[in-house]
C-alpha positions in Angstrom: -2.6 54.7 -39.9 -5.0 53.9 -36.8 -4.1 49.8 -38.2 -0.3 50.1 -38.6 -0.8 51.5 -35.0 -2.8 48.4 -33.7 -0.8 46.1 -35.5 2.6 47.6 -33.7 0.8 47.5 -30.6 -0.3 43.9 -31.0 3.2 42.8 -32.2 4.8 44.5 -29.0 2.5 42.6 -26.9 3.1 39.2 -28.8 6.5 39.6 -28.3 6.5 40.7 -24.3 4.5 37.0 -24.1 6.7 35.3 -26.1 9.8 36.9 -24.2 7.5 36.0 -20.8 7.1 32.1 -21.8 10.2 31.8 -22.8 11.5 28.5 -22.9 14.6 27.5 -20.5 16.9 25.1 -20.5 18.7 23.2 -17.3 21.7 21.4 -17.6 23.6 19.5 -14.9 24.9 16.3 -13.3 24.1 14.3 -9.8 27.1 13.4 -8.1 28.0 11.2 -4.7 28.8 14.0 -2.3 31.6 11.6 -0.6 32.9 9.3 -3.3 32.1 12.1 -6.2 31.2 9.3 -8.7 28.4 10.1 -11.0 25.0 8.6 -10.2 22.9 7.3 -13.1 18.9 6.8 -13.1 18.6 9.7 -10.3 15.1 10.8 -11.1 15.2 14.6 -11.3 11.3 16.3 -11.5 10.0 19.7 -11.4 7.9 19.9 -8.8 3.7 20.6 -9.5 4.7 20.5 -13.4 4.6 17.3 -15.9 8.3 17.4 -16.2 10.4 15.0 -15.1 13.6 12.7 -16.4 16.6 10.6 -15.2 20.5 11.1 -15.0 22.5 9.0 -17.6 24.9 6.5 -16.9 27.3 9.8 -16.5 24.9 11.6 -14.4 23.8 14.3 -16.2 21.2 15.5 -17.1 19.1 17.9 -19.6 15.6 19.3 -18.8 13.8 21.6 -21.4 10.2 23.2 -21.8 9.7 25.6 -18.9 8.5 29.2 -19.5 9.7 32.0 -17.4 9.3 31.5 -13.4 10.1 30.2 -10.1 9.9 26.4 -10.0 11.2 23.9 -7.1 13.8 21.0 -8.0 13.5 17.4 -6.9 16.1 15.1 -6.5 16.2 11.5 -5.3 17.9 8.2 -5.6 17.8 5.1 -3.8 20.3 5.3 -0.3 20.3 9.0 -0.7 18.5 12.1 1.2 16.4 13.5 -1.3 16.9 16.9 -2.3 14.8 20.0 -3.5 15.6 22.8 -4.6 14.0 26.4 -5.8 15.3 27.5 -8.7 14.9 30.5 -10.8 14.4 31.0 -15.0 14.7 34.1 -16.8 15.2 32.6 -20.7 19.0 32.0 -20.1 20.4 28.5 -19.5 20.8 27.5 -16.0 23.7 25.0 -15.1 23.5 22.7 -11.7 25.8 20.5 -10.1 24.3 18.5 -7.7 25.9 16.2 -5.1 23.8 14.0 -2.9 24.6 12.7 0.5 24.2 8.9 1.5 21.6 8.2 4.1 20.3 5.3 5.6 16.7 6.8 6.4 15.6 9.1 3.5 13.6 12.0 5.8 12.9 14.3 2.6 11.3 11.4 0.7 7.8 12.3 -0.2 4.8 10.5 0.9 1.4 11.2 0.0 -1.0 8.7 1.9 -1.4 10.7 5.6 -2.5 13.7 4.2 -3.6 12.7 0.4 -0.7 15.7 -0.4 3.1 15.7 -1.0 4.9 15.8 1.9 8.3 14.8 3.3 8.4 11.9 6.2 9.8 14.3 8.6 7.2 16.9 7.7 4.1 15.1 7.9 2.4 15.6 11.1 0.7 11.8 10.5 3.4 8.6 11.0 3.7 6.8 8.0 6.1 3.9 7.3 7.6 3.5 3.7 8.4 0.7 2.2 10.5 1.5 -1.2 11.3 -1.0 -4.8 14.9 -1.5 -3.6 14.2 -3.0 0.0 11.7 -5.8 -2.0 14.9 -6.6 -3.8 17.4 -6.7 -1.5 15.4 -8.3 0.8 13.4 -10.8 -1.2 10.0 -9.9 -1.2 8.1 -11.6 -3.2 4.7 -10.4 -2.6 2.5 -7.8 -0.9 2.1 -10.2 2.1 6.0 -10.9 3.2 6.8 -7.0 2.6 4.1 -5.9 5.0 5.0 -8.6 7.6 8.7 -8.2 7.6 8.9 -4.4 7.8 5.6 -2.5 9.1 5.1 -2.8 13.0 1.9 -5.0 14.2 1.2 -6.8 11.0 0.9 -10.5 10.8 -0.3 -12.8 7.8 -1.7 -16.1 8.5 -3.1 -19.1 6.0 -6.3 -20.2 6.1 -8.9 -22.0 4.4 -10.0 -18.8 1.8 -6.0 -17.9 1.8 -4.0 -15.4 3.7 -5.6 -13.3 6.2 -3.6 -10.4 7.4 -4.1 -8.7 10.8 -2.5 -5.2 12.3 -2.2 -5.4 16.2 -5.7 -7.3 16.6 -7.7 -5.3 13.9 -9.2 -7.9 11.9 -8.6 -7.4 7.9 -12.1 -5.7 6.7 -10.4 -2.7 8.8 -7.6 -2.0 6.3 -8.0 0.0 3.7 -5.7 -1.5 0.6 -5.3 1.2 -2.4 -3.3 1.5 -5.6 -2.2 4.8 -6.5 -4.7 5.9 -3.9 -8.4 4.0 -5.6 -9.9 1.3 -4.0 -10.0 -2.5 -5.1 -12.8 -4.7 -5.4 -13.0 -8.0 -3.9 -13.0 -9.4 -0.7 -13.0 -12.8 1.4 -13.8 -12.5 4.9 -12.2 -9.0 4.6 -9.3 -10.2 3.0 -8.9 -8.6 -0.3 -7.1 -11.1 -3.1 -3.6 -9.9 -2.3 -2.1 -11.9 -5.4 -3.8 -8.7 -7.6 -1.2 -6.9 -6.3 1.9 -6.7 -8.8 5.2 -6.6 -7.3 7.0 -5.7 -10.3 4.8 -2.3 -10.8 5.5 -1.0 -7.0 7.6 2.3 -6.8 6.6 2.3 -2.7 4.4 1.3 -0.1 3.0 4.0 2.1 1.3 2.9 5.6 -0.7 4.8 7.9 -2.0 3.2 10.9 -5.5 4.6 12.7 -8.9 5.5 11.6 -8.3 7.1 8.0 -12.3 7.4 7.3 -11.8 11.3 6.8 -9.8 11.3 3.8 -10.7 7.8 2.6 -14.3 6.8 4.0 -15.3 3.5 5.0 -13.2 0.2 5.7 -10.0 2.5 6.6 -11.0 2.3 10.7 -7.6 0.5 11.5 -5.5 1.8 8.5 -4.6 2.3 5.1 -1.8 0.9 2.8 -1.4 2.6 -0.6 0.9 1.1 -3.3 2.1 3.6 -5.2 3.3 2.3 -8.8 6.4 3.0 -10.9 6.4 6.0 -13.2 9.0 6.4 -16.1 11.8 8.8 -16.3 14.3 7.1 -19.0 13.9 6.3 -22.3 14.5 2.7 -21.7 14.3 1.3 -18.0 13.9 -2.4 -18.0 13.8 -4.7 -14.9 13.6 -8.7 -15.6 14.0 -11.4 -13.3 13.3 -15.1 -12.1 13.6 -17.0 -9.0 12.6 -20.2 -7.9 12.5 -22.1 -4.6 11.0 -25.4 -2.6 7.5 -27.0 -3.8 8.1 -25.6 -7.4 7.5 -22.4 -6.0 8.2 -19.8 -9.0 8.1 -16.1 -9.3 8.6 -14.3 -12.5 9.1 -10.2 -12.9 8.7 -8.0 -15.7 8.9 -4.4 -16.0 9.2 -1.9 -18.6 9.3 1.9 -18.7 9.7 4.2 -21.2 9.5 7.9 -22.0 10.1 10.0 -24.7 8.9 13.5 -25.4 5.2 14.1 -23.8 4.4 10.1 -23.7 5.3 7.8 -21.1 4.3 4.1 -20.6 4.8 1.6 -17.6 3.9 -2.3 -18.1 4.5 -4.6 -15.3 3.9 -8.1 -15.6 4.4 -11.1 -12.9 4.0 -14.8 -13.2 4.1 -16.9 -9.8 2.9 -20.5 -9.4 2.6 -23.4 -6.6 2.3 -26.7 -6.5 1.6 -26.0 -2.7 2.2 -28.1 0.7 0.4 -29.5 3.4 1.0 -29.2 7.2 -1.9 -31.1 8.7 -3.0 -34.3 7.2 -6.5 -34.9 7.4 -8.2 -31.2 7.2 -10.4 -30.9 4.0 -7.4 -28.2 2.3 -4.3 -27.7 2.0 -2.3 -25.2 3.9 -1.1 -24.1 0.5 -3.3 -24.7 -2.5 -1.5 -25.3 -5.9 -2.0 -22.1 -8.1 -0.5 -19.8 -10.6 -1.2 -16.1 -11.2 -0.6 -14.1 -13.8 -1.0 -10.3 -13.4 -0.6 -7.2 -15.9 -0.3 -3.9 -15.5 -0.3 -1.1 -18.2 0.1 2.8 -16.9 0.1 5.9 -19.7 0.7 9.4 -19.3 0.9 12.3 -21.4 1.6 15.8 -21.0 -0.2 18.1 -23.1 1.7 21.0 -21.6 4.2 21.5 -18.4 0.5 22.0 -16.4 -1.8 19.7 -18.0 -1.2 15.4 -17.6 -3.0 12.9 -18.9 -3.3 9.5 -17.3 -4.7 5.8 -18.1 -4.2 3.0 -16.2 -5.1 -0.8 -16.9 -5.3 -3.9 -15.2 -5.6 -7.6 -15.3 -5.3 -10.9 -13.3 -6.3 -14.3 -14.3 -5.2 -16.9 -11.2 -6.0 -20.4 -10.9 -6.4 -22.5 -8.0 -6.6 -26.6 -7.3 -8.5 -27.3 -3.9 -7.9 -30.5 -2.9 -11.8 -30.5 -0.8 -13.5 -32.5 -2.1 -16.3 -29.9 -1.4 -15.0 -27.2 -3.5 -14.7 -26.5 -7.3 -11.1 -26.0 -8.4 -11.2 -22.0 -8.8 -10.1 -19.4 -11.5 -10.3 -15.5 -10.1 -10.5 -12.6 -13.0 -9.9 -8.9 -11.8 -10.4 -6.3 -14.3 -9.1 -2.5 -13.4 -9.1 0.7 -15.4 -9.2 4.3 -14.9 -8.4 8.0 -16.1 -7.3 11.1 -14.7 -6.7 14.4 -15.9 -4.2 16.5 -13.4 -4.1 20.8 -13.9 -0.6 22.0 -12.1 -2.1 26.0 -11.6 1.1 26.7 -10.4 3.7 25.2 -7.9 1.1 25.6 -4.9 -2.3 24.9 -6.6 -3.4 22.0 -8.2 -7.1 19.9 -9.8 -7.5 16.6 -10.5 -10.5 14.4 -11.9 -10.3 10.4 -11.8 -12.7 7.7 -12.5 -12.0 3.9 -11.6 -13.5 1.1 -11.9 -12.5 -2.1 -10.4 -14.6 -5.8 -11.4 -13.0 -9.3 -9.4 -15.0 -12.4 -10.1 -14.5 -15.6 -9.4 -15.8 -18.4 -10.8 -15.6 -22.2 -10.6 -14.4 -24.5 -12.6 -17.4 -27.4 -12.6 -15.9 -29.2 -15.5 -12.9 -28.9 -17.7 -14.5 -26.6 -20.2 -16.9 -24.8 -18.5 -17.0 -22.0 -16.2 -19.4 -20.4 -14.0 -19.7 -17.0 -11.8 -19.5 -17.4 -8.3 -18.7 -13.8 -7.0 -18.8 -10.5 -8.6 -17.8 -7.5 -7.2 -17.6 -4.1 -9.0 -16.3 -0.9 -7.9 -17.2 2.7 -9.5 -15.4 5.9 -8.2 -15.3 8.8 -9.3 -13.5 11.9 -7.7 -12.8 15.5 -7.9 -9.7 16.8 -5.7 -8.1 20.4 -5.6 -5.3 21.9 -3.3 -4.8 25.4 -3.2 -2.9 27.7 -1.3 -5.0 30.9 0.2 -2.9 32.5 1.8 1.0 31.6 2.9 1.6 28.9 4.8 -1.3 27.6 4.6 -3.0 24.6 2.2 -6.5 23.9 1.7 -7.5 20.4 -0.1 -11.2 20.0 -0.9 -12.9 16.9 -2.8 -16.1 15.5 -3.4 -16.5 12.0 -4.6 -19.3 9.0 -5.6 -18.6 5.3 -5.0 -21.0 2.8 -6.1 -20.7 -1.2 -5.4 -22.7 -4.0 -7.2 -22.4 -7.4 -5.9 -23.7 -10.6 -7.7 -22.7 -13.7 -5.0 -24.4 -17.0 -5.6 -22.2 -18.5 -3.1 -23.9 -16.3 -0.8 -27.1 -16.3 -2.4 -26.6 -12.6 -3.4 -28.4 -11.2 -6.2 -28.0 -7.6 -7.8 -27.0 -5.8 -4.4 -25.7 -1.9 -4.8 -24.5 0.2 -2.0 -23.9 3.9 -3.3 -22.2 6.9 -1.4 -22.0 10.6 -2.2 -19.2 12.6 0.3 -17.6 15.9 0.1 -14.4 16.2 2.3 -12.0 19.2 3.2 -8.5 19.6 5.2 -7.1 22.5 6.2 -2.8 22.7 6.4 -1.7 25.2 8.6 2.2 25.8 9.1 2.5 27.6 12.5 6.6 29.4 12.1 8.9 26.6 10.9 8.1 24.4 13.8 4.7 23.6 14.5 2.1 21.9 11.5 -1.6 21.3 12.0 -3.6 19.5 10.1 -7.7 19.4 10.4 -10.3 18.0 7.8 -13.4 16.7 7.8 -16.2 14.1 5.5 -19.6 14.3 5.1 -20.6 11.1 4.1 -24.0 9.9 2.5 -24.6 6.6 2.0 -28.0 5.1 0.4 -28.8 2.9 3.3 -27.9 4.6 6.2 -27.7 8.2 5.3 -25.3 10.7 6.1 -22.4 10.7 8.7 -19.2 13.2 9.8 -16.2 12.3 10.5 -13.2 14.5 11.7 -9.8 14.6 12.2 -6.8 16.6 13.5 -3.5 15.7 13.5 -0.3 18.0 14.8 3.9 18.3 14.6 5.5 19.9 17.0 9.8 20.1 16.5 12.0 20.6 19.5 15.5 20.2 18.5 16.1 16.8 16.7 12.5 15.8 17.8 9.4 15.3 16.8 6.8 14.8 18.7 2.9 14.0 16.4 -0.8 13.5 17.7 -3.3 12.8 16.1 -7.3 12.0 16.3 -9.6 10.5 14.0 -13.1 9.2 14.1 -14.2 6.3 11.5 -17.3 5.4 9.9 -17.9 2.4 8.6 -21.1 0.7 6.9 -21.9 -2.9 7.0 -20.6 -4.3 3.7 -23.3 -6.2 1.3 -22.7 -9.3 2.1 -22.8 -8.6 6.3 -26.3 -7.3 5.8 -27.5 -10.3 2.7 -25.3 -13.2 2.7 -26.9 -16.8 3.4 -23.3 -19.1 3.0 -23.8 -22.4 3.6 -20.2 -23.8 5.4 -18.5 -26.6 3.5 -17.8 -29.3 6.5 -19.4 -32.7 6.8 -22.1 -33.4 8.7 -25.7 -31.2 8.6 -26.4 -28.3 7.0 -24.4 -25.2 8.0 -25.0 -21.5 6.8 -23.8 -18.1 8.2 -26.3 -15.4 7.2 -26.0 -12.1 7.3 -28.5 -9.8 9.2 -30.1 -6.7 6.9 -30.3 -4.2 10.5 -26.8 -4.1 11.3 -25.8 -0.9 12.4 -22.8 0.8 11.0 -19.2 0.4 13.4 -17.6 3.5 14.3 -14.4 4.3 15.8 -12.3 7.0 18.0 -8.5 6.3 17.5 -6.2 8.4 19.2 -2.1 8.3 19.0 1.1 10.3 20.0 4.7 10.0 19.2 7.9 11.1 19.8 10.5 10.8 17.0 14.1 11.5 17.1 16.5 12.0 14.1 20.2 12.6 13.1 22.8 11.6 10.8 22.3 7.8 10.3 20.2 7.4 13.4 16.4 7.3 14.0 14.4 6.3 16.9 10.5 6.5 17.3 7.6 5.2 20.1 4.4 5.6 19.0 1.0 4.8 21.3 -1.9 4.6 20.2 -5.9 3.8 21.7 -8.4 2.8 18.9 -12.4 2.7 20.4 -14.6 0.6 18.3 -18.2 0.8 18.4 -20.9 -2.1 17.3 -17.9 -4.5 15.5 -19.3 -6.6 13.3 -18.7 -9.9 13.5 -19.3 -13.8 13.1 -21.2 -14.8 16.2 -20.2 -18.5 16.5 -21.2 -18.5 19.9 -24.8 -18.8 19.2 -27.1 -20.3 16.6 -30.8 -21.0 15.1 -31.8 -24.5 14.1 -33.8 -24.1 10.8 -36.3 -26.7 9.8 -34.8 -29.8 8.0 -32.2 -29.6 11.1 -30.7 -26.7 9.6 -27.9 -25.2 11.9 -27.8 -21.2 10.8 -25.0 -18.8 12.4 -25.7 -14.7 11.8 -23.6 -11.4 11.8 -24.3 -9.5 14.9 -22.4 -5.9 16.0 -20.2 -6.5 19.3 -20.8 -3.0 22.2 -17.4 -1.9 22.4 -13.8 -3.4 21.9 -10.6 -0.9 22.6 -6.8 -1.7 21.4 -4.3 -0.5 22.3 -0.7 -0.9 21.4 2.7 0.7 21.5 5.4 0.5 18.6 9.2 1.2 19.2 11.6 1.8 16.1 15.1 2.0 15.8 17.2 2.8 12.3 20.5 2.8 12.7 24.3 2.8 10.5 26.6 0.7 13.0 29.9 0.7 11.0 30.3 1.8 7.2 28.1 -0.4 5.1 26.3 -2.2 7.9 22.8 -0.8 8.4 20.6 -2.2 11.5 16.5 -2.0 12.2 14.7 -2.9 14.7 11.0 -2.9 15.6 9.1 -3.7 18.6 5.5 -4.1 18.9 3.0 -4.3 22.1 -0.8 -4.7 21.7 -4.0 -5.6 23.3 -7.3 -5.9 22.5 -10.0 -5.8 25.3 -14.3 -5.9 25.5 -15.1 -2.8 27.3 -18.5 -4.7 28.2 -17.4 -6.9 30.0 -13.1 -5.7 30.5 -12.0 -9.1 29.1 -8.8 -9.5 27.0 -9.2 -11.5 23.6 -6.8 -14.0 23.1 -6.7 -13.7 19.3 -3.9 -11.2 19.9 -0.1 -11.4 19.7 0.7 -9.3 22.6 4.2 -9.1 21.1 6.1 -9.0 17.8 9.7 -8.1 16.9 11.1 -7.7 13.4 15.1 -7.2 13.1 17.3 -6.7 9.7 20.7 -6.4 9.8 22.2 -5.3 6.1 25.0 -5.0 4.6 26.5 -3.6 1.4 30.0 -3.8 0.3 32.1 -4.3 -3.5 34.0 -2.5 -5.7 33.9 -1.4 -9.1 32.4 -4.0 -11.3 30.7 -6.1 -8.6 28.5 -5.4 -5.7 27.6 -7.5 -3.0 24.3 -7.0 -0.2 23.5 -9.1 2.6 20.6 -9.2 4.9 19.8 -11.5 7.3 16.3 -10.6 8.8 14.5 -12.2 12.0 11.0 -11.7 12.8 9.6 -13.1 16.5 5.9 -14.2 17.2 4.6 -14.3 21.0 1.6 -16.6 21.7 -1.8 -16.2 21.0 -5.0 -18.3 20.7 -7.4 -18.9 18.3 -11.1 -20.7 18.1 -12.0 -23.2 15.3 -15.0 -25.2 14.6 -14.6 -28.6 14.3 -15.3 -30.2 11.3 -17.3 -32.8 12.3 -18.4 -32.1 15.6 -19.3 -28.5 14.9 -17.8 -27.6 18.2 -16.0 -24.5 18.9 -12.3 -24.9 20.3 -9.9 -23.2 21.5 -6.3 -24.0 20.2 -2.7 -22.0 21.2 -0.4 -20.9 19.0 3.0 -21.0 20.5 5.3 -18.6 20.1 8.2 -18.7 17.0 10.7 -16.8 15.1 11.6 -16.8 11.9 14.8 -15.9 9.9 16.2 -15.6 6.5 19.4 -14.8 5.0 19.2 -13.0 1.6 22.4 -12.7 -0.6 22.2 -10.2 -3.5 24.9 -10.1 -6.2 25.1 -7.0 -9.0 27.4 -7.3 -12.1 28.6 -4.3 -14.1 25.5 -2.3 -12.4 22.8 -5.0 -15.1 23.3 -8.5 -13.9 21.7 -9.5 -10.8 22.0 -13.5 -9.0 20.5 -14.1 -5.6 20.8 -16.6 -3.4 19.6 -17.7 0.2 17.8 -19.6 2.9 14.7 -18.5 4.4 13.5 -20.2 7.8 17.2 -20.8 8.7 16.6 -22.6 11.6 13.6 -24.9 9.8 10.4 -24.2 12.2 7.1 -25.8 10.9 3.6 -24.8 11.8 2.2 -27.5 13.5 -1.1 -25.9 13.6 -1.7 -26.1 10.0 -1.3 -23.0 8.7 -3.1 -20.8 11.8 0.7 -19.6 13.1 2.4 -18.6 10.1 2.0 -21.3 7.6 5.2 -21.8 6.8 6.1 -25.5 5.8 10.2 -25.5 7.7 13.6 -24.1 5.7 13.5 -23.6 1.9 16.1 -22.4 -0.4 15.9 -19.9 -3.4 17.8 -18.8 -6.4 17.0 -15.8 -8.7 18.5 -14.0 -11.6 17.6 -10.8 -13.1 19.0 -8.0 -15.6 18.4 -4.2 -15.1 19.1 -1.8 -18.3 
């Protein structure tokens, strides 16, 4: 009796859970709140879970697999205000209709970068600039470099011998952070990372936050951080193919394919661009445009063992070749390699666990002969990182982490031989919502790094809404430690004449930084206008000192690292978004800087005390066809540089004159698949007659593209 008891008892409770985890059902459609046509590809999620899918070509949609509870909708789509939305299941089929409303600046959209959480732009209390997959297209960006130049405020890229160099409002590049899907990446060239790693084809946004960003991302992010965050699947079949070719035998191939059916989803990305280059100034020993190709791959995989448990492997690869025309440097071929897993636990919609490990190896190596190969750089990144966010109390968010970063570098062209810097930190951030108006936002990093021991670094940031304002501040100290090759390097300088080296120096001290901003931002329908300021305090800069140098014996001219006192910039960025008529869209960005010794209260001249970037687009069409324009302009003041001569060794200074650029972009969409651009970039056909040190660009090209989108 006492068994048939605890056997009714048992099946009472089995079916109470069953009945509690039921599974629900949600049916609906996305809709054009104005127009009322259906929107397909809409990417429709449930927020904290691993559930996520797209509208069909009717709109609808059908999303299956959630037990009993209280979940939070997202919606968003391209040109539209994103939309969530807390929903309710109690076993029974729920139905939604849901009409979104056309925007030109997407103020729900979720970024993640400022805070390392989910947040809306017009919630996060730290100012971050988006850059999303449609504006590459419309606009024609072709890589990581003319995306960043044409649309964030203060950056500049520039050619040089080693490549493109970029620069935000005088910070030189070893100050910004680059990331994919928040990891680091291996590799870098006077601070330059290789930017051709970076696959355009895989990029779902750009996120960029400008100011000291050691706190949540430790050393190299004193002047900012940009994070590229890559595509992830929500059809069964989403395929993105296209071609486009311009002056020079310039080519730049795109592939990308998504997919995902039940629990699996897989993202590959593959791009193809090649060269055959240009040159501005006849004479210098390269060319202001080598002749290269690159191919890159990227392969993501996720899979959800449960609506709280994902699974996720990423892979990457380059393989890029490169002719110099020196005749003291080896044509070049540079390998990355990049692979990581991460297992995500959704506790519930407020708390969440994560643990990654990445690893990130670029080499180069030279090309001596036709068949053989040899290492010339190796770089290899290991990170390894455990992050939580939970929700104590309401209101409130609290995001703890503890990571370890390890770097080896092998460098026989800088007579580096087995060099490892390692680094142990634990970090916290506390989210405090103050009513509905006010955010605050405090963490700090403990940092431990095997040479130099361990270092704090805090930061605050705070939103305050008044009205259709917003006015943000924000303070943050960075830490950074003198890379491996600053402290061990011993380069010897390819230039005629005798012997040059730069060295680095093993008792560098590490730079730190105090950057403060504020900013007022103010939003409506189809209008927003921002000015941010902003003071950044350096400490011991590391840098070249070509001021000074030894004379070794055999004649033997050596040049060393050394750490500057004290250099402060400051800057001031203005930002308008605007709709002027129906389907004509206008932005406009304004940037002032300086950069200044506080030794000694002299200006540098390096800096472009002004830049402007305007884009006026418009989008117009019916049914079957669809037509965008945009014509963007981007103006350059002066600034001056110093370069060693080649064969005098003497340091000179040389002006770079102001310029503006424009380019006219035509984008043409057939029966929503078939895509032909067209256009004309440098309209009005300037050429750098420095050589490359302006701008680089060569005078007015034309391009052509086609592409198909299933």
């Amino acid at each position: 009796m006492n068994t048939i008891k605890t056997a009714l008892l048992l099946f009472i409770v089995f079916v109470f859970t069953m009945l509690s985890y039921a599974q629900n059902s949600i049916n609906g459609k996305i809709t054009d709140s104005e127009t009322h046509e259906s929107l397909a590809g809409a990417n429709i999620i449930i927020k904290n879970t691993t559930i996520g899918i797209a509208s069909d070509n009717e709109g609808n949609f059908s999303i299956s697999g959630l037990n009993n509870g209280e979940y939070i909708l997202r919606v968003s789509y391209f040109g539209y205000e994103t939309i969530e939305k807390e929903i309710s299941l109690t076993g029974s089929a729920l139905s939604l209709n849901i009409a979104m409303v056309p925007t030109t600046i997407d103020l729900n959209a979720v970024v993640v970068t400022g805070t390392r959480t989910e947040k809306t732009l017009k919630n996060t209390p730290v100012l971050t600039q988006t850059i999303s997959a449609r504006e590459l297209e419309t606009k024609d960006l072709n890589d990581i470099s003319q995306a960043l130049e044409n649309l964030i405020p203060g950056i500049e890229f520039s050619s040089e011998a080693q490549g493109k160099t970029i620069s935000l409002q005088g910070i030189d590049p070893q100050y910004m952070l680059f990331l994919v899907d928040g990891e680091r990446m291996a590799g870098e060239t006077y601070g330059d990372i290789d930017y051709s790693r970076i696959n355009i084809a895989d990029i779902e946004r750009i996120e960029v936050v400008k100011g000291a960003g050691s706190t949540l991302y430790g050393s190299n992010a004193l002047g900012g951080v940009v994070n590229i965050i890559t595509k992830t699947p929500s059809k069964k079949i989403d395929l993105d193919a296209s071609t486009r070719f311009s002056n020079y035998n310039t080519q730049n191939h795109r592939l990308s394919f998504g997919s995902k059916i039940g629990k699996v989803a897989s993202q590959t990305s593959a791009t193809f661009d090649k060269t055959d280059g240009y040159d501005l100034l006849e004479g210098n020993s390269y060319r202001t445009q080598e002749k290269e190709d690159a191919l890159v791959l990227n392969q993501h995989l996720k899979y959800s063992l449960s609506e709280k448990f994902l699974l996720e492997g990423n892979l990457a690869f380059m393989s890029k070749n490169r002719e110099n025309t020196s005749a003291d440097l080896y044509d070049r071929r540079n390998k990355d390699l990049t692979y990581g897993f991460k297992a995500n636990y959704f506790i519930n919609q407020q708390n969440n666990i994560s643990l990654s490990w990445n690893a990130d190896n670029y080499e180069l190596l030279n090309k001596v002969d036709e068949n053989n190969l040899v290492s010339d750089y190796n770089n290899l990144y290991k990170n390894a990182r455990l992050l939580g966010n939970f929700q104590l109390y309401d209101r409130n968010l609290l995001t703890v982490g503890a990571e370890y970063l390890s770097e080896n570098l092998n460098a026989p062209r800088n007579n580096i031989d087995d060099k490892t810097n390692t680094d142990y930190i634990i970090f916290g951030q506390e989210d405090l919502q103050v009513g509905d108006k006010i955010n605050v936002i405090a963490g700090a990093r403990a940092h431990h790094n095997s040479q130099y021991g361990w270092h704090f670094t805090p930061q605050v940031s705070g939103m305050v809404k008044v009205w259709h304002f917003a006015f943000r501040g924000n303070y943050s100290k960075g830490y950074k430690t003198p890379t491996l090759k600053e402290k061990y390097m011993s380069f010897q300088i390819p230039a005629p004449g005798p012997p040059m080296f730069l060295v680095g120096k093993e008792d560098l001290e590490p730079e730190t930084s105090n950057y403060a901003s504020v900013s007022m931002e103010y939003t409506r329908s189809g209008v927003s206008f921002s000015v941010s300021a902003y003071r950044n305090k350096i400490s011991n800069m590391i840098s070249e000192n070509l001021d000074t140098f030894t004379v070794k014996p055999g004649g033997i001219i050596e040049y060393a690292y050394r750490n500057y006192e004290e250099v402060i910039l400051t800057g001031v960025d203005i930002l308008l978004k605007t709709k002027i008529v129906n389907n004509l869209f206008f932005t406009g960005i304004t940037t002032f800087s300086k950069k200044v010794n506080n030794i000694t209260n002299e200006e540098f001249n390096n800096v472009r005390n002004f830049t402007g970037k305007f884009n006026l687009n418009y989008n117009t069409g019916f049914k079957n066809y669809k037509l965008n324009l945009n014509l963007q302009s981007n103006f350059y003041g002066s600034r001056k540089i110093e370069l060693m001569d080649e064969m005098t060794h003497q340091v000179n200074t040389v002006e770079l004159k102001s310029f503006s650029l424009w380019k006219l972009t035509s984008t043409h969409t057939i029966n929503s698949k078939y895509i032909v651009k067209a256009g004309v970039d440098n309209i009005f056909d300037f050429v750098d007659e420095s050589g490359g040190y302006n701008n680089g660009t060569s005078g007015r090209t034309f391009f052509l593209g086609v592409g198909i989108r299933l």
